[in-house]
ZADO-1210 file (C-alpha; in nm, 4 decimals, padded with zeros to 6 digits):
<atoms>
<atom x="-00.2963" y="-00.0660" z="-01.1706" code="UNK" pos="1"/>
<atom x="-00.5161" y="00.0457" z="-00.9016" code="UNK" pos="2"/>
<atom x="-00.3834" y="-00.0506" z="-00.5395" code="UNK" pos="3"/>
<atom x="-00.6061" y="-00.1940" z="-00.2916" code="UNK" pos="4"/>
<atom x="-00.4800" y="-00.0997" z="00.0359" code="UNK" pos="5"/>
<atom x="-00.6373" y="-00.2575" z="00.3759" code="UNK" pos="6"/>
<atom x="-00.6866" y="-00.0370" z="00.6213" code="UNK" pos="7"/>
<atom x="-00.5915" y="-00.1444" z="01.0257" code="UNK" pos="8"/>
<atom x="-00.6742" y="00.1617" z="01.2441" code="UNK" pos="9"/>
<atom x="-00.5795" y="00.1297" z="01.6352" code="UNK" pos="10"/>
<atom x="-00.7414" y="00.2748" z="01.9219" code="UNK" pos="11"/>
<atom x="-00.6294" y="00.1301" z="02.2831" code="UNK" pos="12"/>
<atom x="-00.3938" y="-00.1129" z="02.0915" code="UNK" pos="13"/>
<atom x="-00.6820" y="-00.2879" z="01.9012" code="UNK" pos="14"/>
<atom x="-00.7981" y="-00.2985" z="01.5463" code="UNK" pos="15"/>
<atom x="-01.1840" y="-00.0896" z="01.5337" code="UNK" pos="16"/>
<atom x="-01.3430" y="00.0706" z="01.2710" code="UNK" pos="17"/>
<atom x="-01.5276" y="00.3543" z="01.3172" code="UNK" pos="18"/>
<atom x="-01.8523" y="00.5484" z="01.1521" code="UNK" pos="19"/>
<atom x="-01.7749" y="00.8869" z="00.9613" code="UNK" pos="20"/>
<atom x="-01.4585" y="00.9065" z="01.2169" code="UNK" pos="21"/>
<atom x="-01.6623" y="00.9579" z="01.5710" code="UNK" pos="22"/>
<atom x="-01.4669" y="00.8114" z="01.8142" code="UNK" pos="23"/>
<atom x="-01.7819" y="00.6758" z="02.0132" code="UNK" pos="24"/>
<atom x="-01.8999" y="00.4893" z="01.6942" code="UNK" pos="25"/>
<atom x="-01.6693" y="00.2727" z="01.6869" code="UNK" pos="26"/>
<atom x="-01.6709" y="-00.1450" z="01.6266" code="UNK" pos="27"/>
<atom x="-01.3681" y="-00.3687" z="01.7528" code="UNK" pos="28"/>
<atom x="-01.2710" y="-00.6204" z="01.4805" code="UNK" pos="29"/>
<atom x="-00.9329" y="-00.7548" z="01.6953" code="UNK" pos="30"/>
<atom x="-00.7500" y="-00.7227" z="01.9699" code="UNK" pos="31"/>
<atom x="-00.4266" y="-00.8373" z="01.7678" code="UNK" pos="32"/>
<atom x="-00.3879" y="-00.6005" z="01.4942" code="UNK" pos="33"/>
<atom x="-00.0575" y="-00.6976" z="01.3443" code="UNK" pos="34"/>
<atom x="-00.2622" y="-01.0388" z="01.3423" code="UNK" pos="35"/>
<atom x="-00.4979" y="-00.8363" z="01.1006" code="UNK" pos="36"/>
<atom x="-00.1943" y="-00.6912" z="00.9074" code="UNK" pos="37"/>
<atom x="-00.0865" y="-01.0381" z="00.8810" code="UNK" pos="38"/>
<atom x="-00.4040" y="-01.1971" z="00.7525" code="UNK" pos="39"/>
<atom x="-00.4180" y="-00.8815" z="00.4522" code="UNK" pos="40"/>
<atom x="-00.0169" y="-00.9400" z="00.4191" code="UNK" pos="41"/>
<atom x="-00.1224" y="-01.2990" z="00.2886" code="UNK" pos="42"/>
<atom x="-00.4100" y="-01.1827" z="00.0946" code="UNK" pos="43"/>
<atom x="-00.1961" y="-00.9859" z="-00.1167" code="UNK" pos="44"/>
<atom x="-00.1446" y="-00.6527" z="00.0095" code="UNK" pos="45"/>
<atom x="00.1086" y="-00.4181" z="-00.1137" code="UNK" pos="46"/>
<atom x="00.0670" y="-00.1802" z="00.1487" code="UNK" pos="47"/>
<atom x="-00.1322" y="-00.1636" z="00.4638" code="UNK" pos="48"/>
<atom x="-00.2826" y="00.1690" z="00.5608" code="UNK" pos="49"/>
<atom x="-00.2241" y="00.2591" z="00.9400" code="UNK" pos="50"/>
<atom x="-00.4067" y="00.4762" z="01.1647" code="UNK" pos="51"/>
<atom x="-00.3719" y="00.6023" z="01.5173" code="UNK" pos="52"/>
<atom x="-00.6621" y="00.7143" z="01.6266" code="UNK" pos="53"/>
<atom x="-00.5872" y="00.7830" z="02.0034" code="UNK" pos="54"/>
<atom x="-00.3105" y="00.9647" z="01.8270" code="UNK" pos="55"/>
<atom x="-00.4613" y="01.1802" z="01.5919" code="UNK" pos="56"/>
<atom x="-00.7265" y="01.3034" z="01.8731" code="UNK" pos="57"/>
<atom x="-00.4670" y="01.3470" z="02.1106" code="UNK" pos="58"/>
<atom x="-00.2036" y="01.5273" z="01.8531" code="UNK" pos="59"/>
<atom x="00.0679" y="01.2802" z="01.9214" code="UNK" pos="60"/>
<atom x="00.1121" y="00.9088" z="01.8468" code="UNK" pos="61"/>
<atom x="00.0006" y="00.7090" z="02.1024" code="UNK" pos="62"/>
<atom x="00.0085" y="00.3116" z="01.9268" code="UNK" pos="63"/>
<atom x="00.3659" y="00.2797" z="01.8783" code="UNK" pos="64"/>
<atom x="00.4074" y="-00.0309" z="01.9588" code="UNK" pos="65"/>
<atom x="00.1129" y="-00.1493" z="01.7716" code="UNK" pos="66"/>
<atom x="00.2682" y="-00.0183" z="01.4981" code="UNK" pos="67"/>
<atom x="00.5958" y="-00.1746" z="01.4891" code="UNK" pos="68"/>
<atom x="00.4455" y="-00.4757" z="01.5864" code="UNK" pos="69"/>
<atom x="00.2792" y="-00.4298" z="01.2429" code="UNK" pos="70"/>
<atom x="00.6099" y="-00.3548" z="01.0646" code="UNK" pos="71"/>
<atom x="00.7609" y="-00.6626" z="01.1784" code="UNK" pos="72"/>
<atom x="00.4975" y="-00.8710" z="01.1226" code="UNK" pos="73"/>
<atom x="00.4460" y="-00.8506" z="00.7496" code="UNK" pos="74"/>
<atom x="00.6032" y="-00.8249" z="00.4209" code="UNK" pos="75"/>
<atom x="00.3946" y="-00.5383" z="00.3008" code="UNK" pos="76"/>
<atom x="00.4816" y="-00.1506" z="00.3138" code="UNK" pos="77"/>
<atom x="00.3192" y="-00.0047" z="00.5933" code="UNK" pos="78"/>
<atom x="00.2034" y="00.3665" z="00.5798" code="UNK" pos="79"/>
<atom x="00.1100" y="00.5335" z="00.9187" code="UNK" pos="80"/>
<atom x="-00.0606" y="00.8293" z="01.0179" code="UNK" pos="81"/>
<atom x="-00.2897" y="01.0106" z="01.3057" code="UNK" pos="82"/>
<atom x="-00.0655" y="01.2292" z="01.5772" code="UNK" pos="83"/>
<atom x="00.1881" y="01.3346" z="01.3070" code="UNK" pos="84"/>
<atom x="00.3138" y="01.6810" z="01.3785" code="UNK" pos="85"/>
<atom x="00.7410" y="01.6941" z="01.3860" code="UNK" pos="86"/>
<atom x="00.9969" y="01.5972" z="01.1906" code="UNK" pos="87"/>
<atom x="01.1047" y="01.4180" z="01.5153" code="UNK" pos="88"/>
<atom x="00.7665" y="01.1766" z="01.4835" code="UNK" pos="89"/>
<atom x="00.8211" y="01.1473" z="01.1223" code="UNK" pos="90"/>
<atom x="01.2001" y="01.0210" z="01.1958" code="UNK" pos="91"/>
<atom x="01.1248" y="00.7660" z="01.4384" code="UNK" pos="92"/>
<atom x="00.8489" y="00.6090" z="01.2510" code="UNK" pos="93"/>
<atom x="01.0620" y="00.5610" z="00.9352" code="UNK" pos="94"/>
<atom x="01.3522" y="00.4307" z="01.1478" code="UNK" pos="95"/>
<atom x="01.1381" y="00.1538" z="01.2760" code="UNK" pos="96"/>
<atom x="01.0240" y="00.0734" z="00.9366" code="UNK" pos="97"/>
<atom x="00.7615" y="00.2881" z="00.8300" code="UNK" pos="98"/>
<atom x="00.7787" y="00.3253" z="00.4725" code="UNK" pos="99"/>
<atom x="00.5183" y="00.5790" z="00.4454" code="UNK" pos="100"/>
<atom x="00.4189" y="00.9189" z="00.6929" code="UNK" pos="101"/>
<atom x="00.0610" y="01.0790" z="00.6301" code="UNK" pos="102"/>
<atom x="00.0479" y="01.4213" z="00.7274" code="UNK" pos="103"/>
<atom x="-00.2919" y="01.5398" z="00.7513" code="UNK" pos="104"/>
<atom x="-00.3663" y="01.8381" z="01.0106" code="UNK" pos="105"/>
<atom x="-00.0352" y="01.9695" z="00.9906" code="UNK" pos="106"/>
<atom x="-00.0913" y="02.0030" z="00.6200" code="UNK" pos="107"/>
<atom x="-00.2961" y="02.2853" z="00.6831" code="UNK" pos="108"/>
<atom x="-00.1493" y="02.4133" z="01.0145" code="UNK" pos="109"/>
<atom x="00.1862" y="02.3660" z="00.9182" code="UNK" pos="110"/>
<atom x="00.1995" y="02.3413" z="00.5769" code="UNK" pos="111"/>
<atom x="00.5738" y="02.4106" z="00.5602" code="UNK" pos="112"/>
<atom x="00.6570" y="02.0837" z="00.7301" code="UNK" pos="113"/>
<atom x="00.5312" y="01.8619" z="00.4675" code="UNK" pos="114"/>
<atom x="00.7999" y="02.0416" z="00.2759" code="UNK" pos="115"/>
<atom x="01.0846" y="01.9790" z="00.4868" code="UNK" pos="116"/>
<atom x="00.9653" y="01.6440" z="00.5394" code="UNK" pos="117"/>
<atom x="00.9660" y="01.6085" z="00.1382" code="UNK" pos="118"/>
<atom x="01.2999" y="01.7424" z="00.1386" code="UNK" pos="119"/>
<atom x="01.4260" y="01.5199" z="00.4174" code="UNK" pos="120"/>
<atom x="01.2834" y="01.2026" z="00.3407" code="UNK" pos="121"/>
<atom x="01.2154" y="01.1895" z="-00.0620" code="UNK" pos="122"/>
<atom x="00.9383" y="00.9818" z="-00.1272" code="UNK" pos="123"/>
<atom x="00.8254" y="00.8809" z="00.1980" code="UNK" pos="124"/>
<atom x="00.5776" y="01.1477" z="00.2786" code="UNK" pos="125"/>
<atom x="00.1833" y="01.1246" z="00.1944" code="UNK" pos="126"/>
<atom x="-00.0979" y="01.3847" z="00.2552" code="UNK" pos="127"/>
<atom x="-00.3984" y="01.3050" z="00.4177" code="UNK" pos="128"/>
<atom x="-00.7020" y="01.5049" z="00.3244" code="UNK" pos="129"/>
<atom x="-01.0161" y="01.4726" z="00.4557" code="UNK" pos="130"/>
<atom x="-01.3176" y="01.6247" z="00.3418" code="UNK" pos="131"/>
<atom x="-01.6702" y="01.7225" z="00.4364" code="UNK" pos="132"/>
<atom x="-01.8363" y="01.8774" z="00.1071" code="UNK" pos="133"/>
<atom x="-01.5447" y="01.9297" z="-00.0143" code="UNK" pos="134"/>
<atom x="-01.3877" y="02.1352" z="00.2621" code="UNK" pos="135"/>
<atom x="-01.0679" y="02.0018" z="00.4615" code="UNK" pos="136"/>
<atom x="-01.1883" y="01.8836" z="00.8305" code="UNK" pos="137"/>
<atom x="-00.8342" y="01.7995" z="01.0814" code="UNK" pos="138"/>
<atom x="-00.8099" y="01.7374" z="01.4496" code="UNK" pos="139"/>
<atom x="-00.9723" y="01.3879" z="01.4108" code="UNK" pos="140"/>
<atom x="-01.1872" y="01.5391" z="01.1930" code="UNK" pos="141"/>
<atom x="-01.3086" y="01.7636" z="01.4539" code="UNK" pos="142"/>
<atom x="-01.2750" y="02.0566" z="01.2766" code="UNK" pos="143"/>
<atom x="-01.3895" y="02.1603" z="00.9382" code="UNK" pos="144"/>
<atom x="-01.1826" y="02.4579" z="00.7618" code="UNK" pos="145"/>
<atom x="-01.2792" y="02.7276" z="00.5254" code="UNK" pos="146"/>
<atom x="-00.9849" y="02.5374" z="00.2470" code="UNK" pos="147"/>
<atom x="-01.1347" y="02.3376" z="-00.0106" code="UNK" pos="148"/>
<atom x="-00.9554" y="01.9805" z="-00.0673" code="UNK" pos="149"/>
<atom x="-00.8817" y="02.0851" z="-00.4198" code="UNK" pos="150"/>
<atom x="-00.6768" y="02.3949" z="-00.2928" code="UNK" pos="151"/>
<atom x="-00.4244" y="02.2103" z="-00.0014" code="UNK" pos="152"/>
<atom x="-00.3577" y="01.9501" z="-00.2851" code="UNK" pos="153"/>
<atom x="-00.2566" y="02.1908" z="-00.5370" code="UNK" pos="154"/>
<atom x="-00.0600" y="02.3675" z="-00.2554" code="UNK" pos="155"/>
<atom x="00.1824" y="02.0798" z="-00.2214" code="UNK" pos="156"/>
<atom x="00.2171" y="01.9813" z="-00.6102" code="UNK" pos="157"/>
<atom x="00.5922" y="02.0848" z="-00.6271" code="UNK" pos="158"/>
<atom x="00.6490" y="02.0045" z="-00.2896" code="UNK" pos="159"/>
<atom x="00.7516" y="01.6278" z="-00.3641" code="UNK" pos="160"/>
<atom x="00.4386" y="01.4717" z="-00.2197" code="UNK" pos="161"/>
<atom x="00.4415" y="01.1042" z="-00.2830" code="UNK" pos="162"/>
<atom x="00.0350" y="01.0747" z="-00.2878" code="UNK" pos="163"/>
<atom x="-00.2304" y="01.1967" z="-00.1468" code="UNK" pos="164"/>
<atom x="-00.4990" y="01.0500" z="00.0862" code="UNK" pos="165"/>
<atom x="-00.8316" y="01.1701" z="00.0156" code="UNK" pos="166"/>
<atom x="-01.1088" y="01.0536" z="00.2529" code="UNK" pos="167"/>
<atom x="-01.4537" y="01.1587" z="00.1997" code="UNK" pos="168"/>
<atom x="-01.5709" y="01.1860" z="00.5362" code="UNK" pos="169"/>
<atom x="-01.9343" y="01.1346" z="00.4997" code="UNK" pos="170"/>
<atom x="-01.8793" y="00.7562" z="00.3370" code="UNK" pos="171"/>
<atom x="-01.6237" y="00.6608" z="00.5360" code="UNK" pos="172"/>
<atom x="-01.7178" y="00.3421" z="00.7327" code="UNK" pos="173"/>
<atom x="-02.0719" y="00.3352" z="00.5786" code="UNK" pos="174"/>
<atom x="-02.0093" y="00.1093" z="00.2428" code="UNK" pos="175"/>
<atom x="-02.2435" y="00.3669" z="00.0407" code="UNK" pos="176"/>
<atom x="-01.9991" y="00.4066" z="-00.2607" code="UNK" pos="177"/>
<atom x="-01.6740" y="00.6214" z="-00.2762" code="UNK" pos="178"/>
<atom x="-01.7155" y="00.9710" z="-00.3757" code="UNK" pos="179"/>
<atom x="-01.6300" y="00.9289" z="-00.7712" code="UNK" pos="180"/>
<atom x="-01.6836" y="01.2826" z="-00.8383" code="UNK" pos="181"/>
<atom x="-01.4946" y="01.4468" z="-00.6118" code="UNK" pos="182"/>
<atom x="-01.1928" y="01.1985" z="-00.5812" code="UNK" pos="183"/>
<atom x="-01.1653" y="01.2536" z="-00.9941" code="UNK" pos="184"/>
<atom x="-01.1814" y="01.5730" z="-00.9559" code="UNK" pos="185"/>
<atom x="-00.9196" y="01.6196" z="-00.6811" code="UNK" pos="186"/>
<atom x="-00.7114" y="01.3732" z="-00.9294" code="UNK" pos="187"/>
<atom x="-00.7315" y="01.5837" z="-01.2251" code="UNK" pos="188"/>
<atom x="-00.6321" y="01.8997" z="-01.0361" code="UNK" pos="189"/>
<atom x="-00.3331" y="01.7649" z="-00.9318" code="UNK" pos="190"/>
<atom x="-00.0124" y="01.5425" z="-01.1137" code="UNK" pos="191"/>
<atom x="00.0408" y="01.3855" z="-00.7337" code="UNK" pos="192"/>
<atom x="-00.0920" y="01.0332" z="-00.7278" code="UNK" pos="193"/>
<atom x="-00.4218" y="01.0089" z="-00.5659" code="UNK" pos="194"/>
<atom x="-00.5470" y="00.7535" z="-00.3373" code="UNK" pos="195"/>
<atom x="-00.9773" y="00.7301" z="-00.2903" code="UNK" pos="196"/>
<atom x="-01.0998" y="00.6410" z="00.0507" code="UNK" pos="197"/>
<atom x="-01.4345" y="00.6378" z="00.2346" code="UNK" pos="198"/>
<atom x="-01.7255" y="00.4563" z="00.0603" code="UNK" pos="199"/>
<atom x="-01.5848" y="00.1125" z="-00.0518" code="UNK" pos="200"/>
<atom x="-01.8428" y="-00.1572" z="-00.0415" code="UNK" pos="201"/>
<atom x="-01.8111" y="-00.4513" z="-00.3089" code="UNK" pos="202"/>
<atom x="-01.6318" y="-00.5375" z="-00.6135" code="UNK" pos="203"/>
<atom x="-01.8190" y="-00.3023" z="-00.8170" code="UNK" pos="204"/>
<atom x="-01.6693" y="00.0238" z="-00.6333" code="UNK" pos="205"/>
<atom x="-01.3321" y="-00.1041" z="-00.7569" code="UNK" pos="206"/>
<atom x="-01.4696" y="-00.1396" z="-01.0694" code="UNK" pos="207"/>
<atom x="-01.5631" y="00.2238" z="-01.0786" code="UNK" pos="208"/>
<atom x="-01.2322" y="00.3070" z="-00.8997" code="UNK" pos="209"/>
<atom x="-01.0611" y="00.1280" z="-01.2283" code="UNK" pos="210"/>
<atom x="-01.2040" y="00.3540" z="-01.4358" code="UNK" pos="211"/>
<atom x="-01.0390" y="00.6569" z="-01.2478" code="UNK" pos="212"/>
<atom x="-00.6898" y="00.5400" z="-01.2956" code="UNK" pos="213"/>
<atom x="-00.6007" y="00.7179" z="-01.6142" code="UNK" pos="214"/>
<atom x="-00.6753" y="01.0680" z="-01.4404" code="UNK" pos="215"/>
<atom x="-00.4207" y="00.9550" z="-01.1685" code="UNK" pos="216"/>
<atom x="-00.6331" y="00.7411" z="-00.9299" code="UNK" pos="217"/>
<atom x="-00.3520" y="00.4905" z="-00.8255" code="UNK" pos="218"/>
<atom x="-00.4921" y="00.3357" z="-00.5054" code="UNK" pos="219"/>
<atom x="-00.8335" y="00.3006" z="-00.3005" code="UNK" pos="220"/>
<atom x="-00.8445" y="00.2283" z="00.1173" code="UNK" pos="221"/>
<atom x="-01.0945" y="-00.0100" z="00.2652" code="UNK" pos="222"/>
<atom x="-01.1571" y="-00.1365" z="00.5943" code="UNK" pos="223"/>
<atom x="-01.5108" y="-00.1881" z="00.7209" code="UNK" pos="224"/>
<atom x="-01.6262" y="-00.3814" z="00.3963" code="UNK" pos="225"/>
<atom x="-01.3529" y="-00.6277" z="00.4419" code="UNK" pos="226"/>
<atom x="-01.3767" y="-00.6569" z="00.7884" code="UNK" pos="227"/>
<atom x="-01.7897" y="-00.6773" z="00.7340" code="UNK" pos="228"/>
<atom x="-01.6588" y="-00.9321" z="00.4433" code="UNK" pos="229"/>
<atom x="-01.9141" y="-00.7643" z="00.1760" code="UNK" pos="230"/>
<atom x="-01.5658" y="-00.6992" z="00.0258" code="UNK" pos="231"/>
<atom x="-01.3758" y="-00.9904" z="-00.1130" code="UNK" pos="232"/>
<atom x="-01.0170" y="-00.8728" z="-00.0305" code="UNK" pos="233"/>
<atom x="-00.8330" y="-01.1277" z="-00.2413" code="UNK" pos="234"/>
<atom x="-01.1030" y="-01.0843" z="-00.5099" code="UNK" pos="235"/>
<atom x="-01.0434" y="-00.7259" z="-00.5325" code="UNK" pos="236"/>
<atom x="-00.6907" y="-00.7618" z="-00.5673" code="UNK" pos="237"/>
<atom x="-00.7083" y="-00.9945" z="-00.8028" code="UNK" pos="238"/>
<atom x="-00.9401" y="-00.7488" z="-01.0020" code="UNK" pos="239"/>
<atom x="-00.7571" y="-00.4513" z="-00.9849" code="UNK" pos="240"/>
<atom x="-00.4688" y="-00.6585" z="-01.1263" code="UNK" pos="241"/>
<atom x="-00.6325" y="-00.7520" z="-01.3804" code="UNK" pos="242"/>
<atom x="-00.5897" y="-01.1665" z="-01.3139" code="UNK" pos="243"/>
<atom x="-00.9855" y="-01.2572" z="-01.2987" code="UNK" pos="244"/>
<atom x="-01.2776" y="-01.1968" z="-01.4995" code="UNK" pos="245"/>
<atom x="-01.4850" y="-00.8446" z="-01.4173" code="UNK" pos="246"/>
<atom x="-01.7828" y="-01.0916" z="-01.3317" code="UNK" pos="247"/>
<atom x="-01.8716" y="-01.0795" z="-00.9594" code="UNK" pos="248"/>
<atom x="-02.1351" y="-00.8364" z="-00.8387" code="UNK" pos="249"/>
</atoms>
């Protein structure tokens, strides 16, 4: 079964979406994000996908509240990341109720603390990978590297990753398809679970995604088509779980 995860990314305490990450792009779809948790919670989300993007810019989390807020609003697992770069950060996030810590830039900085973060906290630990052509971008995707998203995945297969988070960068936020290619190929590289982001636009991506989940696909993020509404959460759900007819364009 293919997950379809709703994504809620904060800046200045409200829920925005922004185009191929830049900051000044950006589009404000609440001021009440756990009241956007909420309304995916209902809708029939497993998990809700949680970024801080004041955080990841300024290398520390700076939406905590927002994000317990979150927690404590809804029924769904909640997996958080943006800012992430201790053990200490990792700790107080799953102590309020995280279930789920992305580490993305610290991945490749620090690639020993996703490690001891796997050994500390079994199966709460995700990496994020983001991708420009292919090659790893971090500091808010500020930064494009010389490693190739392939290679930092394979780098943490017996590390105890739960999944990993693979945006393509130049879809995200612009509902031109997900990068099929690429996200099977990252999939097939690795025996870590393998969630597709960036791209999503209607129920036909998901249809596409479905195909992917025998090469280890097990999950897709999407947050401006469902905000924009050209994305039927609740349909997609009920697609991906197989409990409707593949009919809808």
């Amino acid at each position: 079964m293919l997950m379809i995860i709703p994504a809620v990314d904060l800046k200045n305490a409200k829920c925005v979406r922004l185009l191929q990450g830049r900051m000044e792009d950006e589009t404000v779809f609440s001021d009440d994000p756990a009241a956007m948790a909420v309304q995916w919670d209902q809708a029939g989300a497993e998990v809700i996908h949680v970024i801080d993007l004041d955080g990841a810019f300024q290398k520390k989390p700076r939406n905590l509240p927002s994000v317990r807020r979150i927690v404590e609003s809804v029924t769904a697992r909640v997996q958080v990341g943006g800012g992430i770069r201790s053990m200490q950060t990792i700790e107080h996030l799953l102590a309020v109720g995280v279930e789920r810590v992305i580490i993305g830039t610290e991945a490749v900085r620090n690639p020993k603390l996703v490690a001891e973060a796997c050994r500390a906290f079994p199966g709460h630990i995700i990496v994020g990978i983001d991708a420009r052509d292919g090659l790893v971008a971090i500091e808010g995707w500020t930064e494009t590297t010389a490693v190739r998203a392939v290679d930092l995945a394979r780098r943490f297969e017996n590390d105890g990753v739960t999944a990993i988070n693979f945006t393509d960068i130049a879809r995200d936020g612009m509902q031109t398809g997900p990068n099929l290619a690429e996200t099977a190929r990252l999939a097939r590289a690795v025996d870590i679970p393998v969630i597709a982001s960036g791209g999503v636009a209607a129920l036909e991506d998901i249809r596409n995604l479905l195909k992917l989940v025998p090469l280890g696909v097990a999950g897709v993020i999407t947050g401006r088509a469902i905000y924009s509404g050209s994305l039927d959460y609740a349909a997609a759900v009920a697609l991906a779980r197989g409990s409707t007819p593949d009919t809808a364009a």
